[in-house]
N, C-alpha and C positions, 0 to 999 in steps of 0.2 A: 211188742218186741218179745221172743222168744224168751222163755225162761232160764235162770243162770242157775247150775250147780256148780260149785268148785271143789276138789279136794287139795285139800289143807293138811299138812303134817311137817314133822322134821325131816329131816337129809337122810334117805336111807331109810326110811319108815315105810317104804313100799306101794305110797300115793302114785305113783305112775301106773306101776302092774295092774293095782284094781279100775283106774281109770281106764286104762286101756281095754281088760275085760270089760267095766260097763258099756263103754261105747260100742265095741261088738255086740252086747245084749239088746241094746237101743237100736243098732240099725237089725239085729235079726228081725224086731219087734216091726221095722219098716219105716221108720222115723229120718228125718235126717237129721244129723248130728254133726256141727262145728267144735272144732277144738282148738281151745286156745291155754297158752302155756308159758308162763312169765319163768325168769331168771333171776337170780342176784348177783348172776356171776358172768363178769366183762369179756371180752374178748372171745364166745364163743364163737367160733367161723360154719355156718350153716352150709355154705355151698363149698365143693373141691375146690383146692388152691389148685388154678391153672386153667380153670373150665373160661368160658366164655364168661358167662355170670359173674366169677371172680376177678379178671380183669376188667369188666365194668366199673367194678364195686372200686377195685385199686383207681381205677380211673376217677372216682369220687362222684359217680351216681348218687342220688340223692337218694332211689328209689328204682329197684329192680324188678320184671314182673316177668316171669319165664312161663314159657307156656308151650303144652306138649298134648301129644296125644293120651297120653296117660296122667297128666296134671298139672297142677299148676301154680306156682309158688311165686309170692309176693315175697320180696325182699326192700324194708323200708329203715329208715331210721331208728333208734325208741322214742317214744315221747312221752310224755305225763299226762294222758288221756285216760280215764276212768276204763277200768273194765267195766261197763256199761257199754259207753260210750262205742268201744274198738268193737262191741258186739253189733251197736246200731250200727257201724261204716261198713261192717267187713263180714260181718253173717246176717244181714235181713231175710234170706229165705229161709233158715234153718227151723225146724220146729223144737228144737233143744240146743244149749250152750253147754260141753263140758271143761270147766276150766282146773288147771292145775297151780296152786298158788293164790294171791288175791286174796292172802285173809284178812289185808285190812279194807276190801274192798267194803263198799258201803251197799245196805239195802241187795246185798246179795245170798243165798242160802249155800252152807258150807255142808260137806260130810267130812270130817274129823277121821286121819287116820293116824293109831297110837300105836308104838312101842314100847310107850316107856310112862308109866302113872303119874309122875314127877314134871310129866314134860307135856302135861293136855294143856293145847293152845285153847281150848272153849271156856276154861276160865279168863282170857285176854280178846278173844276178838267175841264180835255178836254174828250171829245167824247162825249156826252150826245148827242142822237137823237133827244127824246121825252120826254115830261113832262106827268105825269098823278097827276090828283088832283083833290079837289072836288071846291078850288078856283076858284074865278074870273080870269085869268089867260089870255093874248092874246099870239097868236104864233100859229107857224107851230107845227105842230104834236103833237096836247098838247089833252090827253085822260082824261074822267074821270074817277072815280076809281073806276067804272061797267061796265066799257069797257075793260072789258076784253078779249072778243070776238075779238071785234076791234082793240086793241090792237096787242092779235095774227096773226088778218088777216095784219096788218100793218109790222109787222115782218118776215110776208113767203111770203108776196110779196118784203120784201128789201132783205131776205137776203138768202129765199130759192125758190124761181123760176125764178130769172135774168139767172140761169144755173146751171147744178146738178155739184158737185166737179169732178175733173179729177178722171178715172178708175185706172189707172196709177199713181201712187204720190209714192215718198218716201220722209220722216220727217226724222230731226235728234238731237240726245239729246247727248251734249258733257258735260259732269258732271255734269248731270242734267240741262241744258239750252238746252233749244231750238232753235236751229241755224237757221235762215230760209236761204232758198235756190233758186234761180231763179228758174224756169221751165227745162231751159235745165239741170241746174245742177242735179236736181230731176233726169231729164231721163238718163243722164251718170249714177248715183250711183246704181239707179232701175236696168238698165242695165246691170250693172259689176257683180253685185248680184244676179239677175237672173239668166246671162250666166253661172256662177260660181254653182248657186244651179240646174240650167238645165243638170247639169253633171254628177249629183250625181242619183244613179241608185235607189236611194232608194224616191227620191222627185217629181218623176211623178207627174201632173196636178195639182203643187204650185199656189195658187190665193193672199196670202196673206204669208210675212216673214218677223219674229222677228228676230233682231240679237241685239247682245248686246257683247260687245267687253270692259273687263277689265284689264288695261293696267300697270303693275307690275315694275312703274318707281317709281325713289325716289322724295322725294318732291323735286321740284323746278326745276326737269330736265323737260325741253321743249320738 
């Protein structure tokens, strides 16, 4: 799976602006780049009141997916699915995740953006990299917040040229979580799946395969 950054701060601290300039640095660099962007606050309406999309939605679609010659936007429920997890379903191709929020996510690396000395979340949550700010600030890896440049170069050198991801990988999502898997386990399942779809007369020179497997037990049987 693609590597996760997130930027983390308060309301008005300015975490959107520099995320938005890193992700222009990341794709000058040639990279592709998902972005995903949590909320705490209800009732935001994504799409125009009155469009097509929007009388779906009133209509009480579970799940929207619009799709254009110029993009394409999922519109779904929330759910209490790990930012890991919404990175395995919903960006498998990306070669970087930029997220905004997520600081209590787990096992993911944050950059810290401050305005205020009083108010540093990296003493409460873990993973925090790097600081950006326009304070007075001492430390390792601490940006200001026009260093954006800098920033992004500090990010594809941590987390995209130590080595490109394996060619080979298989992920896996058991009721919507994401299990991680050693290496070798990956190459058994790849393999089983592979041999299995190398049989089939119709799946000639497979590079990439979805499966998805729903399982017709009653609650609570194992």
């Amino acid at each position: 799976m693609a590597p996760i950054i997130t930027f983390i701060g308060w309301h008005d601290s300015g975490k959107n602006s520099l995320a938005v300039q890193v992700v222009s640095h990341l794709k000058a660099f040639g990279y592709k780049v998902a972005v995903i962007k949590s909320s705490n606050e209800a009732g935001v309406i994504f799409d125009t009141p009155g469009t097509d999309t929007d009388r779906h939605r009133q209509a009480g679609a579970d799940s929207i997916l619009f799709v254009a010659p110029d993009q394409m936007v999922l519109q779904t429920k929330g759910s209490d699915l790990s930012l890991n997890t919404l990175v395995h379903r919903f960006f498998p191709d990306a070669d970087i995740i930029i997220g905004e929020g997520f600081k209590g996510a787990r096992r993911v690396s944050k950059i810290e953006v401050v305005h205020d000395k009083n108010q540093m979340l990296r003493n409460e949550v873990h993973g925090v990299i790097a600081v950006a700010t326009d304070l007075d600030i001492a430390g390792d890896h601490v940006f200001r917040l026009d260093q954006a440049e800098e920033l992004a170069y500090f990010i594809r050198k941590r987390f995209l040229l130590a080595g490109r991801r394996p060619e080979n990988s298989a992920s896996l999502l058991v009721n919507g979580k994401n299990i991680p898997m050693k290496p070798f386990v990956q190459e058994v399942l790849a393999g089983t799946i592979v041999g299995f779809i190398d049989s089939l007369k119709f799946a000639d020179g497979a590079t990439e395969i979805d499966l998805r497997i729903k399982l017709d037990r009653p609650s609570g049987t194992p």
